[in-house]
C-alpha positions in Angstrom: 42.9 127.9 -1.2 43.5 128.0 2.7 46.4 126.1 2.6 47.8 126.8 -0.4 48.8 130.5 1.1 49.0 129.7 4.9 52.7 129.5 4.3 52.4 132.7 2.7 50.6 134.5 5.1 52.3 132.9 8.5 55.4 135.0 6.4 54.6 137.7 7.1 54.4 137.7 10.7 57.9 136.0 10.6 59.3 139.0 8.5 58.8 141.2 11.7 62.0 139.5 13.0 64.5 140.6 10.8 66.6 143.7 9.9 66.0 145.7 7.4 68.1 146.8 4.5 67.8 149.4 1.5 67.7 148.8 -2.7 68.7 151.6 -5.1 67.5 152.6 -8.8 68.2 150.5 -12.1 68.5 146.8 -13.6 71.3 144.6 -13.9 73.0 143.4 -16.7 74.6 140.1 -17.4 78.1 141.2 -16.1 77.2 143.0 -13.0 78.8 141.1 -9.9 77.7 141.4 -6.2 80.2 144.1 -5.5 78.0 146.7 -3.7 80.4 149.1 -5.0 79.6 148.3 -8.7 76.8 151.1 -9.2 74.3 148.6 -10.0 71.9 148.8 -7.4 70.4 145.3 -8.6 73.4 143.5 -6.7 71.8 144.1 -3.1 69.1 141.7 -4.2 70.7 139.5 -7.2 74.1 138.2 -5.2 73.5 134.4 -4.8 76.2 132.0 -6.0 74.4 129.3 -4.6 73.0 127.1 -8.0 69.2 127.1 -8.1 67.3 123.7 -7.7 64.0 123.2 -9.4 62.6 122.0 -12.7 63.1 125.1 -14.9 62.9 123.1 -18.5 59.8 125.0 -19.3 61.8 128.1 -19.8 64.8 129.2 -21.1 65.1 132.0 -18.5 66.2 134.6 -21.4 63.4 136.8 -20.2 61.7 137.4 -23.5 60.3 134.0 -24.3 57.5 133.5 -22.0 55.0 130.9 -21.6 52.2 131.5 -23.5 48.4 130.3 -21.8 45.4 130.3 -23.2 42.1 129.1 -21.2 41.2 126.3 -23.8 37.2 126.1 -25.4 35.0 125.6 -22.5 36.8 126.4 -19.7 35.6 129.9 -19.2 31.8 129.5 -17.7 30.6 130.7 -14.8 31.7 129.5 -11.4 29.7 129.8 -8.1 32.2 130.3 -5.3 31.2 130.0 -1.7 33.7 131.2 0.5 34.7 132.8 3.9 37.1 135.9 5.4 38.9 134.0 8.0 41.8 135.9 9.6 44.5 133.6 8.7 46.5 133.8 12.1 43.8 132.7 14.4 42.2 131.0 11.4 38.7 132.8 12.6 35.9 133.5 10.4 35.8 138.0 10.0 32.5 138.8 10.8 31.0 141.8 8.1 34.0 142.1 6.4 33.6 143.2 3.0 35.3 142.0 -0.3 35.7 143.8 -3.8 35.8 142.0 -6.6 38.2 142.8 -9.8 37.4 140.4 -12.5 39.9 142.2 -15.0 42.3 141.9 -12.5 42.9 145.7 -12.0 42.9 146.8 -8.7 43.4 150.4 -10.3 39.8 149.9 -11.9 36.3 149.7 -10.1 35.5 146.9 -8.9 32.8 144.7 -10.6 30.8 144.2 -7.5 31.3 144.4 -3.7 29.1 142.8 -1.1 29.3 141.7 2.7 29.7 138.3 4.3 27.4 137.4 6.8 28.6 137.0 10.8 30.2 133.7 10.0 32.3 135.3 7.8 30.5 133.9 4.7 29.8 135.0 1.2 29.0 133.2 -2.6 29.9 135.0 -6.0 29.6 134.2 -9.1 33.2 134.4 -11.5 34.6 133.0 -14.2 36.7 130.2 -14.3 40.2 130.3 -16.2 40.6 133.6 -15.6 42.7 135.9 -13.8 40.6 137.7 -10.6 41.7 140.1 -7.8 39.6 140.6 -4.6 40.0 142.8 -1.5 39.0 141.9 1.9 38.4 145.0 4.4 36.7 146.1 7.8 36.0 149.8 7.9 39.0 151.8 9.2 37.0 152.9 12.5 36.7 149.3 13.6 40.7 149.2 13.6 40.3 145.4 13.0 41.9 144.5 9.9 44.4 146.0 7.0 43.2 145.7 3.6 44.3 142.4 2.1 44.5 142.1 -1.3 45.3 138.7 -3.4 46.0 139.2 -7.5 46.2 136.9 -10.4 43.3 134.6 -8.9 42.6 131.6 -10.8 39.4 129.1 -10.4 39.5 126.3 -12.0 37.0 124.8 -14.3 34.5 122.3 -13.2 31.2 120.4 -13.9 29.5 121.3 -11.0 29.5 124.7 -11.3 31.0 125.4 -7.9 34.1 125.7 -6.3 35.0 127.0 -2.3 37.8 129.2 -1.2 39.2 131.2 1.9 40.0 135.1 1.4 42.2 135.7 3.5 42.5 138.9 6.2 45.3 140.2 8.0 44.3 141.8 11.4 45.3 145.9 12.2 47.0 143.7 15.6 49.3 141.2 13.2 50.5 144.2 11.1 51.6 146.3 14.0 54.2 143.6 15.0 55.9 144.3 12.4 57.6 148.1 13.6 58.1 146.6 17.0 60.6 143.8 16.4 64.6 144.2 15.8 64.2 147.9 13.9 62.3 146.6 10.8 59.9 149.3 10.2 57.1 149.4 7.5 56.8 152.5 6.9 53.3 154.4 6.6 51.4 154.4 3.4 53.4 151.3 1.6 52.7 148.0 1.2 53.4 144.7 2.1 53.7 141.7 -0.8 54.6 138.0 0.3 54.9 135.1 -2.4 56.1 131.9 -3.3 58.8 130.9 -5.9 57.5 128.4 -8.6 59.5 125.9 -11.2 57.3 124.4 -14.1 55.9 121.6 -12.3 54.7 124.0 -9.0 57.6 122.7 -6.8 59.2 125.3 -5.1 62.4 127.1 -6.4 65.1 127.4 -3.8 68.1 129.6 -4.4 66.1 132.1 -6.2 65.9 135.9 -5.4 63.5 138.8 -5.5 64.0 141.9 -7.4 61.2 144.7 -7.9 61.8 147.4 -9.5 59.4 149.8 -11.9 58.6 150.4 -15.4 61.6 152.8 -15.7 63.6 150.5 -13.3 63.5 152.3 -10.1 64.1 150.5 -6.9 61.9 151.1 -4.2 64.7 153.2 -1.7 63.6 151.3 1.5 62.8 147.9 0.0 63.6 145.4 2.5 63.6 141.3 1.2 63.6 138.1 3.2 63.7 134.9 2.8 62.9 131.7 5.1 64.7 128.5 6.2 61.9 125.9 7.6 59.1 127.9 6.8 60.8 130.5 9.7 62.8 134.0 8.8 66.8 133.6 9.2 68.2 136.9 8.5 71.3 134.6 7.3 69.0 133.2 4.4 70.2 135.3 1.3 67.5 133.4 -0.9 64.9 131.1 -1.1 65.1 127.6 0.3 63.2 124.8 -0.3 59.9 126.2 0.5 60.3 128.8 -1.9 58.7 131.5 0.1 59.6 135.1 -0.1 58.5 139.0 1.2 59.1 142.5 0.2 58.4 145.3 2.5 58.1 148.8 2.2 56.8 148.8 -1.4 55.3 152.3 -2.4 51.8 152.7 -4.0 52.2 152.0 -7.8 52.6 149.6 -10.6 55.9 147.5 -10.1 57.5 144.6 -11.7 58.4 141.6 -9.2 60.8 139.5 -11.0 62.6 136.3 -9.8 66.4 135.5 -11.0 68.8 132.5 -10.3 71.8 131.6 -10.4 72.9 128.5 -13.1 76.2 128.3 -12.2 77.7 130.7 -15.0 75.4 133.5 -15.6 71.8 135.3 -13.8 68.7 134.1 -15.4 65.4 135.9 -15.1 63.4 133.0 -14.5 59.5 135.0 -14.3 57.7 137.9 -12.7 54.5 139.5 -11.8 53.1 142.7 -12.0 51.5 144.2 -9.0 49.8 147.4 -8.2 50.4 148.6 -4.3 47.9 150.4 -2.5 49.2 152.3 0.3 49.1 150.5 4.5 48.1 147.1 2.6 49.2 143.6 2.3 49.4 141.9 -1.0 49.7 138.1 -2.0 50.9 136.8 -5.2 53.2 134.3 -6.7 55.6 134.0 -9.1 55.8 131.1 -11.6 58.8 130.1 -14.3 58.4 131.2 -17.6 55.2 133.7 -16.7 55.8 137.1 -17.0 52.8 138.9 -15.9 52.2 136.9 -12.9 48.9 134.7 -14.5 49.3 131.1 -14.2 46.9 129.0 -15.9 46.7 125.3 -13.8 46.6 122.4 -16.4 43.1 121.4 -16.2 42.3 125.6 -17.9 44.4 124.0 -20.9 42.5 121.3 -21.9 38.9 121.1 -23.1 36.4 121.5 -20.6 32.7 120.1 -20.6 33.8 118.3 -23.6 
């Protein structure tokens, strides 16, 4: 899993290199333009007239007929995951660091167990596959060492063995504190970070797509700054995603909030999936949005057909 959110993580450390800029409060309708004067706040963050690229045939983008997954018979059992906290900038094992566990997902709830890895920064639990987990990595706030880093909408994937491995990933207290220091961008005190990658049906990355977050009664967070990268490196010209789909939000307030992604076809906005995250205050949090999932929950191919069959 390392790799599969390096690009992710090394995002955030680029994000400290751009300005910053400021959302407002509602959704946008089909006929709102890019006219900052329009009283739509949605069109600081749904502007691009720049036709999306990726395989999108999956979904119809009308933002009501979503994907529906189901794990299929046998693909639930038990997993044995051995794993390591490695600080993903130096790529270091986090000695002691301790994780939480959220097998409903819930981040909100208590967590179903919590434990510490060893010096090497290792630890084994035992989850169930095909099915959406959340974890938390964390050194206690006296050591000054880490942030808490939280990844959501965690899937393992069946298999016969039994066992899978993984990385949880850590962001250092030192990484995070780049980020008020560079060109004026500030994260604020008690929000949160979330980075994430854009998805088309066949996990290739979306370019031209944009990032809109918003909540329940479709208030914009006030500061909420977004990026986007060119080369896997920020470019404060970039006004979407390119090619490697990657994406951050800064300055997100605790809370529940609705990260959607919308493209441009040419003719009209299309709402082409989401995620829904809860933010814990002075925190990063990773997770992905995929086309035609709603809630943020991808199931990979080998969950939908029978397992140990």
């Amino acid at each position: 899993m390392k790799s599969f959110f390096l690009p992710v993580l090394t995002a955030l450390v680029a994000l400290t290199a751009l300005p910053a800029c400021s959302g407002g409060t509602a959704a946008k309708d089909d006929t709102a333009t890019s006219d900052s004067g329009s009283g739509n706040p949605m069109d600081a963050f749904v502007n691009t007239t720049s036709t999306y690229v990726g395989d999108t045939t999956c979904y119809n983008g009308d933002g009501v007929s979503w994907l529906q997954q189901t794990p299929a018979t046998g693909c639930t059992g038990d997993m044995t995951v051995s794993a390591t906290v490695s600080d993903f900038q130096q790529d270091l094992p986090v000695a002691d660091a301790s994780v939480y566990f959220w097998s409903n997902d819930d981040i909100n709830s208590t967590p179903d167990m919590s434990f510490d890895v060893d010096a090497n920064g290792a630890g084994s639990i035992t989850v169930p596959a095909c099915t959406a987990l959340g974890y938390e990595t964390y050194t206690p706030a006296a050591w000054e060492e880490t942030v808490n880093t939280y990844e959501v909408h965690q899937v393992y994937e069946w298999d016969a063995s039994g066992a899978t491995t993984d990385t949880w990933n850590s962001v250092s207290v030192a990484t995070s504190r780049l980020i008020p220091s560079l060109l004026g961008l500030e994260w604020e005190s008690g929000t949160a970070i979330i980075a994430g990658t854009a998805y088309d049906c066949n996990m290739g990355k979306i370019q031209h797509a944009q990032v809109y977050i918003h909540d329940a009664d479709g208030n914009v967070p006030p500061d909420l700054a977004v990026r986007y990268f060119a080369n896997n490196l920020p470019n404060s010209d970039q006004p979407d995603t390119n090619d490697d789909g990657l994406w951050s939000a800064i300055n997100v307030p605790p809370g529940d909030w609705i990260v959607e992604m919308w493209v441009w076809d040419g003719t009209q906005y299309l709402m082409m999936g989401s995620t829904h995250l809860t933010m814990e205050p002075d925190s990063v949090v990773i997770s992905n949005i995929y086309t035609g999932i709603e809630d943020g929950v991808y199931l990979p191919a080998s969950c939908l057909a029978t397992c140990g069959g």
